[in-house]
N, C-alpha and C positions, 0 to 999 in steps of 0.2 A: 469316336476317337479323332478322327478328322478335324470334327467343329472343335472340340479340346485345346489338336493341336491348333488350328487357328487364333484361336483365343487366347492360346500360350503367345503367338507368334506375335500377337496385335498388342500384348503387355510387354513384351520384348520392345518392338519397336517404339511405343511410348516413352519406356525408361529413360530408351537411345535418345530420345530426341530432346527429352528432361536435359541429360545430360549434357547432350551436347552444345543445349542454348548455353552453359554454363562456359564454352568453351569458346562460344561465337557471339557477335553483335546480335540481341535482343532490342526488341520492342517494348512499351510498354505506353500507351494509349486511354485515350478514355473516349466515350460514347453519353447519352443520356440515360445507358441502362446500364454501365459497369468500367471497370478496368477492363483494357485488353491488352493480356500480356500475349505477345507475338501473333497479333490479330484473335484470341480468342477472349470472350467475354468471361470473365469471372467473381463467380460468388467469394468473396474472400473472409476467414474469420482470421482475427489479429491480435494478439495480447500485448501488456506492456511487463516489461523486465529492464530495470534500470542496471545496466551491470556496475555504478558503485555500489549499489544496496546489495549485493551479494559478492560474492569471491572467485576468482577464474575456475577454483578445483570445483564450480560447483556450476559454472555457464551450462557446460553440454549437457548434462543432467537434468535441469530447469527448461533446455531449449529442447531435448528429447521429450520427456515428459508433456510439455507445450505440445506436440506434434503428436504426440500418441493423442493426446484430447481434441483432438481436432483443427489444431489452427492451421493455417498455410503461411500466417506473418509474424515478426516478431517487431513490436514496439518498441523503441527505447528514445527519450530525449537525449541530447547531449549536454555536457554541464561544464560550462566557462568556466566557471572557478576554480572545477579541481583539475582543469589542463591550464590554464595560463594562470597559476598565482602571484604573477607578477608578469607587469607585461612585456612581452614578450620571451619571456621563460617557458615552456611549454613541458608539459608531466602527460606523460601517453605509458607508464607505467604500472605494471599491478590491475586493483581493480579498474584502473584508470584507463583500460588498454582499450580502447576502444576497434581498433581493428582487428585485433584476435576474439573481440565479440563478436562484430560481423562476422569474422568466418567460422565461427563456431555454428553461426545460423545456417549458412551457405553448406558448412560440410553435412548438418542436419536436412538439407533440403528445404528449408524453408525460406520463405521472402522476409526483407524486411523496410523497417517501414523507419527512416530517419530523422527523429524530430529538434533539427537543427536550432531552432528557435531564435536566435540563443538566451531569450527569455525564458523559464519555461515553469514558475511556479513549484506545483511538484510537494510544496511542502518542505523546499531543499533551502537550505539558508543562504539571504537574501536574492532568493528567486532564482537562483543560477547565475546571477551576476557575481565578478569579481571585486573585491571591498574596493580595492584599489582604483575601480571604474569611475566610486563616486566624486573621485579627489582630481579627475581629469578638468583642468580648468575649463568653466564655460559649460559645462556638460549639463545635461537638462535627459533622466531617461525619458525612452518610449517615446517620443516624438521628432518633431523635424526641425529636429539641432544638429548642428556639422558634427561637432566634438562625437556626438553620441551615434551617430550615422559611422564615420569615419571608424570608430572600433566595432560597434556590428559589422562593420566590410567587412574590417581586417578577418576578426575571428571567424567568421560563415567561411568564407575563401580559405583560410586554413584548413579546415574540417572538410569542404568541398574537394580539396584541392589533393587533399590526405587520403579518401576515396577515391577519389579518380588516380593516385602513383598508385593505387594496390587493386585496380583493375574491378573495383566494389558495385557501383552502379548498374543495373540490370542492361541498359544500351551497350555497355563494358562486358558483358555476362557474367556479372556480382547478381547478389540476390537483391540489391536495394532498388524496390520499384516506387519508394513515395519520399517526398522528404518534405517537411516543414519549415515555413518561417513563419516568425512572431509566433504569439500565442495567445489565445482569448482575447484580442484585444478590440473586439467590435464593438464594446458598452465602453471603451476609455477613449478610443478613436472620437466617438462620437461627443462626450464628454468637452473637449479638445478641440473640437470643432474642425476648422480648416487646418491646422497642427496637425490635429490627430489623421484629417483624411492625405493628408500631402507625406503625411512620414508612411501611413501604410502602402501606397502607390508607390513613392521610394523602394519599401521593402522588395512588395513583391517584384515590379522588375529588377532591381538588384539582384534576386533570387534567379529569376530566371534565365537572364545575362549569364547566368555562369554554367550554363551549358550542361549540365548532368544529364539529360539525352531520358529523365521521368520527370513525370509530372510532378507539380511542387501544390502545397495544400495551406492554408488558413484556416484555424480552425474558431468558430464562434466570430465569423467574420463577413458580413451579410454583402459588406461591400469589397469581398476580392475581386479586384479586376482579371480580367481574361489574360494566361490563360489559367492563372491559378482558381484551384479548387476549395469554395467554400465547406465547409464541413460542419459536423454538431458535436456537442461534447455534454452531459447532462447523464442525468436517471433514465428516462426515457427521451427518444428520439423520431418517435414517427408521424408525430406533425412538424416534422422538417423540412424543405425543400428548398433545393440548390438556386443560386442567385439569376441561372439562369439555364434553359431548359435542355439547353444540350449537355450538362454537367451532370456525371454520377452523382447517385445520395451517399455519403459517407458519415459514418459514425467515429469520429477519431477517440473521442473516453464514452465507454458504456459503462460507468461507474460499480464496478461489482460490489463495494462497501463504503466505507466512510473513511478515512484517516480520526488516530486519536490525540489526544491531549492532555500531558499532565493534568489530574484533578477532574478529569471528564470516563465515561463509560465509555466501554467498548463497542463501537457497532457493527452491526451484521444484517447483511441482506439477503433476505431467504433467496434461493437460488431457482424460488415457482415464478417470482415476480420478475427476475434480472433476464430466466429464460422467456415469461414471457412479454416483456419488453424487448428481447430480440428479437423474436416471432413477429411481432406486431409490427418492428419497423422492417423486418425482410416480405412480407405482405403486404408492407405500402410502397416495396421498391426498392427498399434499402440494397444496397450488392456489397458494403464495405462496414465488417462491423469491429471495433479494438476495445477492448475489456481493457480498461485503466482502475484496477492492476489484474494481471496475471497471475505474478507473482511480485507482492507488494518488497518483501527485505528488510532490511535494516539498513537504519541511518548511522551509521560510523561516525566513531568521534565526534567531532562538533556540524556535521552534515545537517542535521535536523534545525527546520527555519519554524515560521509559524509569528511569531516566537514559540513557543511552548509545547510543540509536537513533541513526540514522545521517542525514543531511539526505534521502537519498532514502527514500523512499516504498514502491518502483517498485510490492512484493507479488506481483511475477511479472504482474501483473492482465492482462485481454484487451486495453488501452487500455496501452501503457508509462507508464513516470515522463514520457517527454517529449511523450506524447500520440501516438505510431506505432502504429498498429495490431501488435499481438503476434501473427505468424502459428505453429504453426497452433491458438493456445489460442481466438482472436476467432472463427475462422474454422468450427472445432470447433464451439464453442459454438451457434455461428448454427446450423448445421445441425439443432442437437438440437432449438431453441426451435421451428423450423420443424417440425418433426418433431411436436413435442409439443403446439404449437398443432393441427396437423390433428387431433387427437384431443382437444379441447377439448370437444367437447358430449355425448362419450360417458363423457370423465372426471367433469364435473361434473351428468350424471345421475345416475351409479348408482354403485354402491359392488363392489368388483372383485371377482370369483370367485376364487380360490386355488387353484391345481392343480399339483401334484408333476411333474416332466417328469425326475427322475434324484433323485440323492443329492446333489445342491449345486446343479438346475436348478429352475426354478418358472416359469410361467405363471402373469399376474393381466390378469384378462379383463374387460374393462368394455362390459358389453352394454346400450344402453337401451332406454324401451320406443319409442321413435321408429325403431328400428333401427340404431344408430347401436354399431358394435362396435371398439373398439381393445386390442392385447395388447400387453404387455411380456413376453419371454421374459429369462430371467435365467439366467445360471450364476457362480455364485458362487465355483468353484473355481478358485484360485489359481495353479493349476500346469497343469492340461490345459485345452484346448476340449474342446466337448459338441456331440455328434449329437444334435439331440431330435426327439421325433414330438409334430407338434400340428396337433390340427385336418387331420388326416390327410395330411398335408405335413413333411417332413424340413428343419430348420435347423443350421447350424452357426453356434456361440456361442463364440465367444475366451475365454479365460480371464479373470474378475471383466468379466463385460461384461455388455450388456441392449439387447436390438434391440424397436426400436419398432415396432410395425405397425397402421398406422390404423386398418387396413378389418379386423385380423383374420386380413390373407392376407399381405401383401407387406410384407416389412422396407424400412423408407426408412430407417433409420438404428441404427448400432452403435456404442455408447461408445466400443470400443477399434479400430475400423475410422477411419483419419483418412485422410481423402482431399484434406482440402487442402492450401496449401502454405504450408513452413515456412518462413521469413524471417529471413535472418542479416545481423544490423545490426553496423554495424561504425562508430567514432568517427574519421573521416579528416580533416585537415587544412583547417581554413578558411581559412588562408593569411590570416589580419589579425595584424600585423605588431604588438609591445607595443613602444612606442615610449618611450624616458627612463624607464627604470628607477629611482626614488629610492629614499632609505632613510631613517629616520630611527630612532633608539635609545629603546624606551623606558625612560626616568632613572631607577632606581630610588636613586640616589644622595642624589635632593633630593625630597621629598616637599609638598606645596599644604597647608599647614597647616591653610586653610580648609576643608580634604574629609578630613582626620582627627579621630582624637579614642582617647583614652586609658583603658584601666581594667585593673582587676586579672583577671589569669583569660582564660581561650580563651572563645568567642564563639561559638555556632554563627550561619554563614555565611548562611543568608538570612533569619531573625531580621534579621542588620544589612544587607545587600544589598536585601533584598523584592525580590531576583529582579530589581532594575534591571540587575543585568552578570551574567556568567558568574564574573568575578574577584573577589575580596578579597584582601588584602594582611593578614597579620599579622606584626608585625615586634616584636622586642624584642631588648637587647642583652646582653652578655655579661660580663665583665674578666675577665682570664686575666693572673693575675699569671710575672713573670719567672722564677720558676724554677720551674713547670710541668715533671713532667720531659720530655712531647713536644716543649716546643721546645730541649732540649737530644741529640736524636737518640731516643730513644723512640716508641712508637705512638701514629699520630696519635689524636683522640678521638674518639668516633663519637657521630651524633646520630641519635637514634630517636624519627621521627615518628609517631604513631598518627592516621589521619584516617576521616572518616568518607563518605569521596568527597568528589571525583570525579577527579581528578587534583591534581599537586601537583611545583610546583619552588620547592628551596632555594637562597634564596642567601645567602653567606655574603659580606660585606665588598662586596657588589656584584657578587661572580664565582658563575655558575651552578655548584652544587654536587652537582647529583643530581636525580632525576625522578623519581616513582613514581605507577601508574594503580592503579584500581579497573577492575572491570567488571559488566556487568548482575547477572553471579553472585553474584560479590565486590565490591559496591561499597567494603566497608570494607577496607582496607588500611593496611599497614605501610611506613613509606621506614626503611630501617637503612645510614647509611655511612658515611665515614670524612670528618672537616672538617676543613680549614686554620685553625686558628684563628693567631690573633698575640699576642705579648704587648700588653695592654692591653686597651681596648674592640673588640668586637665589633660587628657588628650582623647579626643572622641574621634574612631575610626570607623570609618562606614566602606565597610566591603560591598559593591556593588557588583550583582552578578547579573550576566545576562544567558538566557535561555533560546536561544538561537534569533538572527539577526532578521525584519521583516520580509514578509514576501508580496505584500499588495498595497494600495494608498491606504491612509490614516481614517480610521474611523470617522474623526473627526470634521474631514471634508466636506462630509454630505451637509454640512450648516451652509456651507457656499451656494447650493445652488440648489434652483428651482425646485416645487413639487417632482414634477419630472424626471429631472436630473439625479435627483434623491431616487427615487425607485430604480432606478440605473444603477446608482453606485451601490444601494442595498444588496443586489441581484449579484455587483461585482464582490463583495463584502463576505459572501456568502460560497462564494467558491476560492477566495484570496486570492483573486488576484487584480492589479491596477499599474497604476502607473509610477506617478513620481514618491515612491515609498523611500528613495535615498535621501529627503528629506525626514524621513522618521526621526527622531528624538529616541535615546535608549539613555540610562544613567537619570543622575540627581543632578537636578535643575534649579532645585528648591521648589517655594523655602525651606532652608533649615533655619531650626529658632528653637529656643529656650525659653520656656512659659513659667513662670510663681517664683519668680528670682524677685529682691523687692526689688529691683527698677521698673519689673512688668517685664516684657518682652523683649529680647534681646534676639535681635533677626543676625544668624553666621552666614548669610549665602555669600556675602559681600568682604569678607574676610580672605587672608591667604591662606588656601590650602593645597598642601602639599600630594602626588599624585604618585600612585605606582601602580603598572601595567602589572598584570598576574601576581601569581603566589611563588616566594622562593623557593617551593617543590618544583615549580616548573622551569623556574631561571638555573637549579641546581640538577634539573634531569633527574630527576629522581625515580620518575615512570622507565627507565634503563637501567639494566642489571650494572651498567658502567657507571649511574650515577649515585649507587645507595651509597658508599663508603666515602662521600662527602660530609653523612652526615652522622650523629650517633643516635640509634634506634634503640627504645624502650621494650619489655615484652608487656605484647599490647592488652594482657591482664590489667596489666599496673594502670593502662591508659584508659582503658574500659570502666575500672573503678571510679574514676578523676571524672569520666565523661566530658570532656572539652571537646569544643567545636575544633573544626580547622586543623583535624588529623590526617596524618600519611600514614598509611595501614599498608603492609608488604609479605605477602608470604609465598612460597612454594608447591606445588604440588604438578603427581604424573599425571599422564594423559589418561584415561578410562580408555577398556579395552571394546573393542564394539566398532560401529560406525555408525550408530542413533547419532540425531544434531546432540549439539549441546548446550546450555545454557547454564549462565549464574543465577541462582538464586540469591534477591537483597532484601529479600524481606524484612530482617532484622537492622536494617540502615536508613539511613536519613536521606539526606540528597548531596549528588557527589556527581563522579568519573571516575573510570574504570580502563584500568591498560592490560593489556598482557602482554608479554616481553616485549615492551614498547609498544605496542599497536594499540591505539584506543577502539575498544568496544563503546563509547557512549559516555551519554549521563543518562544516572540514571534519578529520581527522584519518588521515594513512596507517596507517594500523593494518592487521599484516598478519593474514589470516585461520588461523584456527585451526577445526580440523574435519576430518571423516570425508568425502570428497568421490570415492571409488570407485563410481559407474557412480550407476544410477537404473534403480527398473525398478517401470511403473504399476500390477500387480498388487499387493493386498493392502490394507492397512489402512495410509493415509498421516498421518504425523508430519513437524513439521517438518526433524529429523536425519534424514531418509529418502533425498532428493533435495537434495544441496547443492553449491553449484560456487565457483570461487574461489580453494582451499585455498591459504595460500603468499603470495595476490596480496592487493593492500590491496583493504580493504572497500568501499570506496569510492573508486573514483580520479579518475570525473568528473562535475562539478557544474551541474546547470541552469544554463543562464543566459537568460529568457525574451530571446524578440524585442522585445518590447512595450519594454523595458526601456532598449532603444540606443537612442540617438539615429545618423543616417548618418555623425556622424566625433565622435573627440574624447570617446568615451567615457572614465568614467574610473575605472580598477580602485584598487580598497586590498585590504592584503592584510595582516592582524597576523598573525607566524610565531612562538607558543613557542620554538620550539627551535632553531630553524637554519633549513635549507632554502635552495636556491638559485631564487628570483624566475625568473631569466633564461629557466630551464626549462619555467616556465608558459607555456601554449598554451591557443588558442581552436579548439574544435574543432566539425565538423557532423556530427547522427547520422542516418546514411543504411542506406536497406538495397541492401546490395551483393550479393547472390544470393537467387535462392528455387528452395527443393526441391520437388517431390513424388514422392508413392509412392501409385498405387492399384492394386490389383487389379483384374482381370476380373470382374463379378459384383458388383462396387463396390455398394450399399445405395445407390440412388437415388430421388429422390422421384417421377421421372418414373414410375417402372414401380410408382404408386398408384394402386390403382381402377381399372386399365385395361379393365377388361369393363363399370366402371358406364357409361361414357361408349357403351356401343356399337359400342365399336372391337372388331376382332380383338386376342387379347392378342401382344403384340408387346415382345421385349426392348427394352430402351434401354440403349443400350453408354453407360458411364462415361463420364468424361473427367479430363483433368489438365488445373487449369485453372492457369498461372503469371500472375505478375500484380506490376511493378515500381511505386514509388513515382511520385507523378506528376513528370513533369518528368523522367522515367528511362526507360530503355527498355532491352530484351533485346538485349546485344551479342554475347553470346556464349555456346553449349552446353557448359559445362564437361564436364558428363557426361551419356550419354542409353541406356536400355538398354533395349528389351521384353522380355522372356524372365523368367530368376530373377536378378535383381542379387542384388546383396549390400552389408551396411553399412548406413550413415545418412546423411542429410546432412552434406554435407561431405566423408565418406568412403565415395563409393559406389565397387562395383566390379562388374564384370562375372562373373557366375555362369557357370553350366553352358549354361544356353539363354540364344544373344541375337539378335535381329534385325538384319544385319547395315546394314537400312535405319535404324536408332534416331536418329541424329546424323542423317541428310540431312531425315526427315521435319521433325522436330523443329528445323534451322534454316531450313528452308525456311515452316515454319507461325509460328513465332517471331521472331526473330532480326529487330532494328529496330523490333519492336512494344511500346508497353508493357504489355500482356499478350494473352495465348493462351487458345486451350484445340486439346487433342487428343484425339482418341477411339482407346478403348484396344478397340481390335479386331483383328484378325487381318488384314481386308482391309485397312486402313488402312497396315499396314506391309508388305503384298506377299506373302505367305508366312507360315501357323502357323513358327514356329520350331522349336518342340519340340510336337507333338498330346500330346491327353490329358493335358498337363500345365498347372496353374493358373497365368495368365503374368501379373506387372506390368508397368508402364512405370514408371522410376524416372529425374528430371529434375534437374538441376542449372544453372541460368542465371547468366549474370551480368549485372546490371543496373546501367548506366553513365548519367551525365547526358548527355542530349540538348536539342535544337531542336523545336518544332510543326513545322518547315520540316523535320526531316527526319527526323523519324517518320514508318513507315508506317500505314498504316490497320491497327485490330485486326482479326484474322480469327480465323475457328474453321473446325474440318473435325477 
């Protein structure tokens, strides 16, 4: 009872002192083997959460959830555009709130980590910069130009300055112990030459000049000067090391997935390979590791850059797009951090012994002088498991895996061993009803004189837009004298459009005449096709839309410079990001022309045409319940039949009762934007995926074409719609459709998780069976368990599948092998079944009878999990 109490007393006084740094001037430090916050060294794990990509009712939740999985930091960039839309206007509201984020982290207890940049990629449109940036005379981004220096001060020192009045920074006792300037910019520095090295030396002391009292980081930046911190950002990370020897290893993106792309598959990184890519760089040293993303979100409204990324987010992350826990990458993960924290004071003494264990195996042995010993066993081979001798004890290693062991002795954990369960969420029916369907036409017949204007020559598009719409209008018109011979039965005449992105429909006399897209790869494109012209005047109108604005330099570049230089900007190409991309080109540049007319060729680039910024839905508000009675609405049967492009679609409907996310389903639609009661949820686009989507398998060196799913189906078929957002009835949807698409078809749907698997083995790596002789005890196995575990407000209705012996398959498709317990289903709904979650123990007496002796047996589970009542749930049990 004594040591109890002591032990009670020693977590009392910790909390106290947690606490009280919060209350007092902190520290925070760095050495060449870690962070020290208030002189002590720490292992730190770190996610990123962008708070615009999700919504304030949903931060603590995302930042709870974050810290139940293990992290101690929270990641986030900050993003210039949606606080200074004009400069010096400043928006610090809504999602936009940047300080109610940090203390959402702070009241969670956890650190966080600020990536000021104010560049910062992301995927976020035009990189995080403000449109209005590029039109500052003289401006030249990302190097050492006054113009472009002078508003990087201004904005860092805002945000700096905006932390430091609300007491944020860890020195301050806020939670924020790291912060960032610039971003990836070591392959464009170099590019750049003396430019690029004289603007980064700018940066970082500018950075550091301003006093925040933590250390400030570069990431992908080989030449940070002291005392800023070089960092890596990549797939894997542990052939990394810092610029110089007394600097931590830091991992600022340990990329859990891919981002996607209209017209591209979905990707996913098995979470054997991402854990043991963490492993392997906290065995080489690493103390700092940030999962980019965490929790990936949604891209709101016109948010999403690329061009062509997609409004979801999601990045595979452990946290989904809609804030669900992702089993079993969340669930994975946790285990490792667990894992890797018990070996925190042996990691951060000493520096790791190296020892051969095979031809692709290694042991790294971190002994200190307090006694304090943890190993990682590694097998790095690809194709077989490994028997290894260590420390005079036999292990078996999976292929590309790394077992952690605190003490030296006992494995608690195996990259490619998952023992928890894996969650298959499915989009089912929220049953709210879209009530009066309108329609209304957008006119391109009659154009607001007062929102055009006229001149000779193609226009590049956001030059004249500055990014206020997606759309421009360029229109000019034609004569087509009477004896043409096309309109005397001849070939019609073809128009060839050259643009420079991002999409684009012609129309000819008012009637849609053809479509043609760009993509991430090929933004630039061609439309070539055949037009009705008439005798007399013409008017051909070419809607030019763009798909969000770039995030890195021109493809095109890499013609400029050397071999060398080329594999540099490839490398930069490849993760988007660069330098001077405000020079990009978006819109019709030409040529346009008119080909089998008898003169031959008739080139319009050079003609006057006439220009208009967005669509009159947008100049009439029409996405506001205050703007529909502007105009007069169709019922959108009548319009559905007609099928014409360049509809405003509007209807009503309540909220679904619950608290599942929720999402629109567009499957039946073309490519558009999306509001509800004002607030835009996106564009979205059916664009069907294109890709290599034949199996997944976690050994080896991951890419994102490695693991990708989707192939066939649209990229994206459904769209957030926060809860925050509804009101209980009378919500109100708008929906502008390019092309067609039938409204009727839209659905409000809830994402639930409708089953969870597991598969462990006997002999399962558990934490229990650690240090079992320090304590005094006899050593003594602790039999695994499967532990299942339904959404709240859900419960275990039923055992789809239940096997001990050898199943066979995956989630979803298990099946019963050679050896099976003939007890698997009765244990199994008798321990389950009404509860919303379980655990079973995977032992032999537990199910009556070995099945099969001498052979290694799993239990392999399949539940399904149904909405219930408190009133008629059973109590959880284990056994």
């Amino acid at each position: 009872m004594a040591t109890l109490f002591v032990y009670r007393m020693l977590i009392v006084f910790c909390l106290s002192l947690c606490l009280c740094c919060h209350h007092i001037h902190c520290s925070v430090t760095y050495d060449r083997k870690a962070l020290l916050i208030n002189g002590q060294r720490r292992i730190l794990f770190s996610g990123s959460i962008h708070y615009p990509r999700s919504t304030p009712d949903m931060w603590e939740d995302l930042i709870q959830k974050a810290k139940d999985g293990g992290l101690d930091v929270i990641e986030t960039y900050v993003f210039w555009n949606v606080h200074e839309p004009s400069p010096g206007n400043y928006n610090f509201e809504g999602r936009y709130d940047l300080v109610r984020f940090i203390k959402t982290i702070q009241k969670a207890g956890l650190y966080a980590h600020l990536r000021i940049g104010p560049y910062v990629c992301a995927e976020w449109n035009f990189g995080g910069f403000p449109v209005w940036l590029k039109y500052v005379p003289g401006i030249s981004f990302r190097t050492d130009n006054e113009p472009f220096k002078r508003a990087m001060q201004g904005f860092t020192e805002k945000i700096v300055n905006l932390m430091k009045s609300e007491n944020l920074f860890e020195s301050q006792g806020g939670p924020i112990i790291l912060s960032q300037i610039e971003n990836e910019y070591g392959a464009q520095s170099k590019l750049l030459g003396a430019a690029g090295h004289n603007y980064m030396t700018w940066a970082a002391k500018m950075a550091v000049e301003m006093g925040t009292g933590v250390p400030w980081v570069m990431c992908k930046e080989e030449d940070a000067p002291d005392p800023v911190i070089n960092s890596c950002n990549g797939f894997y990370c542990d052939a990394f090391t810092p610029n110089q020897p007394y600097k931590p290893t830091i991992w600022t993106e340990a990329w859990s997935g891919w981002f996607t792309e209209f017209g591209g598959p979905i990707h996913q990184r098995p979470v054997q390979d991402l854990a043991f890519a963490a492993a392997r760089f906290i065995q080489k040293g690493g103390s700092f590791i940030n999962y980019y993303m965490y929790h990936g979100g949604t891209n709101f409204g016109r948010s999403a850059g690329g061009p062509f990324i997609t409004t979801s987010y999601d990045y595979d992350a452990p946290i989904d797009e809609y804030g669900l826990i992702r089993q079993p990458k969340y669930g994975h993960l946790k285990e490792l951090h667990r894992a890797i924290k018990m070996c925190e004071r042996a990691l951060v003494s000493a520096d790791p012994i190296v020892t051969s264990l095979g031809g692709f195996q290694q042991a790294h042995v971190y002994s200190s002088e307090s006694g304090d010993c943890a190993a990682f066993l590694s097998n790095y081979d690809t194709k077989s498991a490994a028997r290894v001798l260590f420390n005079n004890m036999h292990y078996n290693l999976p292929p590309w895996s790394i077992s952690v062991l605190p003490d030296c002795r006992n494995v608690v954990f195996n990259t490619a061993k998952v023992g928890v369960q894996t969650s298959q969420m499915e989009m089912l029916p929220a049953n709210a009803e879209m009530f009066s369907w309108e329609s209304y036409f957008e006119d391109i017949s009659s154009l607001d004189d007062s929102s055009t204007f006229t001149t000779q020559g193609l226009l590049e598009q956001i030059n004249v837009t500055r990014d206020a719409s997606d759309y421009l209008w360029y229109i000019t018109s034609v004569d087509i004298g009477s004896s043409e011979s096309f309109l005397h039965g001849g070939e019609l005449p073809t128009l060839i459009v050259q643009s420079t992105g991002h999409a684009l429909h012609i129309f000819i006399n008012g009637q849609l005449s053809g479509s043609a897209f760009g993509t991430r790869e090929a933004r630039r494109f061609m439309y070539t096709g055949k037009v009705n012209l008439r005798a007399g005047r013409n008017k051909i109108a070419l809607l030019s839309v763009a798909v969000g604005l770039p995030i890195r330099e021109d493809d095109d570049s890499v013609n400029h410079f050397d071999f060398i230089a080329k594999l540099i900007m490839i490398f930069v190409i490849m993760k988007n990001v660069g330098g001077h991309y405000e020079t990009w080109n978006t819109g019709i540049l030409g040529p346009v022309a008119l080909h089998g007319l008898d003169q031959g060729k008739w080139d319009l680039s050079w003609q006057k045409w006439t220009y208009q910024v967005g669509l009159r839905g947008e100049a009439m508000n029409l996405v506001s319940p205050n703007g529909i009675s502007s105009v007069e609405w169709m019922q959108s049967s009548l319009a559905v039949q007609r099928q014409q492009p360049l509809m405003w679609h509007k209807a009503y409907f309540n909220a679904p009762e619950g608290d599942e996310p929720l999402a629109l389903d567009m499957e039946g639609m073309g490519k558009g934007q999306i509001w509800i009661n004002g607030q835009s949820v996106g564009r979205y686009w059916t664009a069907y995926a294109k890709g290599d989507c034949n199996g997944c398998n976690y050994v080896g060196g991951y890419r994102p074409t490695k693991c990708q799913l989707g192939c066939g189906q649209p990229t994206q078929r459904w769209y957030h719609v926060p809860r925050s957002w509804l009101k209980p009835t009378q919500n109100f949807l708008v929906v502008f459709e390019e092309l067609g698409g039938n409204p009727s078809r839209i659905s409000l749907v809830k994402r639930s998780v409708t089953s969870v698997c597991a598969e462990v083995a006997e002999y399962h790596p558990t934490i229990k069976n650690w240090h079992i002789e320090s304590y005094g005890k006899p050593e003594e196995f602790h039999s695994p368990k499967v532990h299942l575990r339904c959404s709240p407000g859900h419960a275990i209705s039923s055992i789809k599948f239940a096997s001990f012996g050898t199943p066979l398959g995956t989630c979803g498709s298990y099946q019963q092998g050679p050896c099976h317990s003939p007890t698997s289903y009765d244990i199994l709904e008798k321990k389950c079944v009404g509860k919303q979650r379980c655990a079973v123990t995977i032992s032999n007496s537990n199910f009556g009878v070995d099945p099969c002796p001498n052979v290694l047996k799993r239990l392999s589970v399949e539940a399904i999990c149904s909405p219930t009542t408190s009133t008629t749930m059973q109590p959880n049990w284990r056994g």
